[in-house]
N, C-alpha and C positions, 0 to 999 in steps of 0.2 A: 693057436695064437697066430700061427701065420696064415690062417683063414682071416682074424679079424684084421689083421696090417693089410691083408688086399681086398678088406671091404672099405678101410679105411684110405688106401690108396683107390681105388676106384669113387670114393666120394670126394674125393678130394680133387680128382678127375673132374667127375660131374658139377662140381663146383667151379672150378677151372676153367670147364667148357659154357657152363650159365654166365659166370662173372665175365669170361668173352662176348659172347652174344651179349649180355646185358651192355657192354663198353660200348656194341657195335650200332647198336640200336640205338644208344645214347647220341656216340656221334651222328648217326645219321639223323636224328630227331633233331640235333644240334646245327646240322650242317643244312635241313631244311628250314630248323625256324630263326637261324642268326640272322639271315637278309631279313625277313621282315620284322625281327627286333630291331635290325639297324635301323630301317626305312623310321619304322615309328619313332623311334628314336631322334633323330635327323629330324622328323616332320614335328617331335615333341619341342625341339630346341629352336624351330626356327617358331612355333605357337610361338613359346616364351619369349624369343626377339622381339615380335612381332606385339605380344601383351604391353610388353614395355614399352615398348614404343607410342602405343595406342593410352599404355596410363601417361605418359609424359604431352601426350598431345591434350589430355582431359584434364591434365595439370593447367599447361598455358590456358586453353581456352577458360576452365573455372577461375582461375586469376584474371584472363583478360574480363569477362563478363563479372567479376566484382571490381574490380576496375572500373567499367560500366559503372556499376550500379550506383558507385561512389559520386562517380561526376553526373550520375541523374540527380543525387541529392544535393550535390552543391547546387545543381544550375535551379535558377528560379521559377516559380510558376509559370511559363509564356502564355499559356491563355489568358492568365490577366495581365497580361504585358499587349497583347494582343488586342483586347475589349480598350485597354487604356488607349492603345494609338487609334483604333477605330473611333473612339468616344473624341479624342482629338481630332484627329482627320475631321469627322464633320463640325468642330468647332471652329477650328482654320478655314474648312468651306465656307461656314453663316458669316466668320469676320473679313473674310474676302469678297462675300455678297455686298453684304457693310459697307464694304471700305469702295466697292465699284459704283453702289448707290450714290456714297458721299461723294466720292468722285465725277460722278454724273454731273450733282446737284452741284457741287462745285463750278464746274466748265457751264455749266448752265448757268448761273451767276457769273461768271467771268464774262458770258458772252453779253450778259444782259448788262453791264456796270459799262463795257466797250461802247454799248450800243448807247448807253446814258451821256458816257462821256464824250462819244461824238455828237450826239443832239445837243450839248451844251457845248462844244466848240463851237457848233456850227450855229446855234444862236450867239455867242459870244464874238466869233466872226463877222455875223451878219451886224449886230449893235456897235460892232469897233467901225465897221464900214458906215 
């Protein structure tokens, strides 16, 4: 019997002495990979800032671009706003031609009616004399 209490105390030993080593080995395994669990850690929470940030920025812009999109649909066709002031533009040209032609023809009448009614003062002149 007291062979087996000092195999039992001898295992108990060896046990003792493994569960040591196994503590020692833990912490040092512990004590080399806790920096770079921190690192990743640290580099994982500034990702997640960083995510967030970047979803909050693709928030505004998808709102500002339907935004957009809205006031492309309000605003009206301009190329046929555009064809329309061209199609005007050269109507206001032809009736400006028009109107400088008449104009012409006008003062050229005016100068001819001058020219009448000085030859009729000046017969009129000459018979009163």
């Amino acid at each position: 019997q007291h062979y087996l209490i000092q195999i039992n105390l001898r295992m108990a030993s060896d046990q003792l002495q493994d569960d040591n080593s196994s503590d020692m080995f833990s912490e040092g395994l512990i004590a080399v990979v806790k920096p770079a669990i921190q690192t990743v850690d640290s580099q994982v929470e500034s990702l997640r800032f960083t995510q967030g940030k970047l979803k909050e920025a693709i928030d505004r812009l998808s709102t500002d671009l339907s935004h957009i999109g809205e006031l492309q649909k309000e605003l009206p066709n301009l190329e046929h706003y555009v064809k329309k002031l061209t199609s005007i533009k050269r109507r206001v040209a032809t009736v400006n031609n028009v109107l400088t032609n008449v104009q012409d023809r006008v003062q050229g009448l005016q100068g001819r009616v001058e020219r009448e009614q000085a030859k009729k003062r000046t017969l009129l002149n000459a018979t009163v004399s």
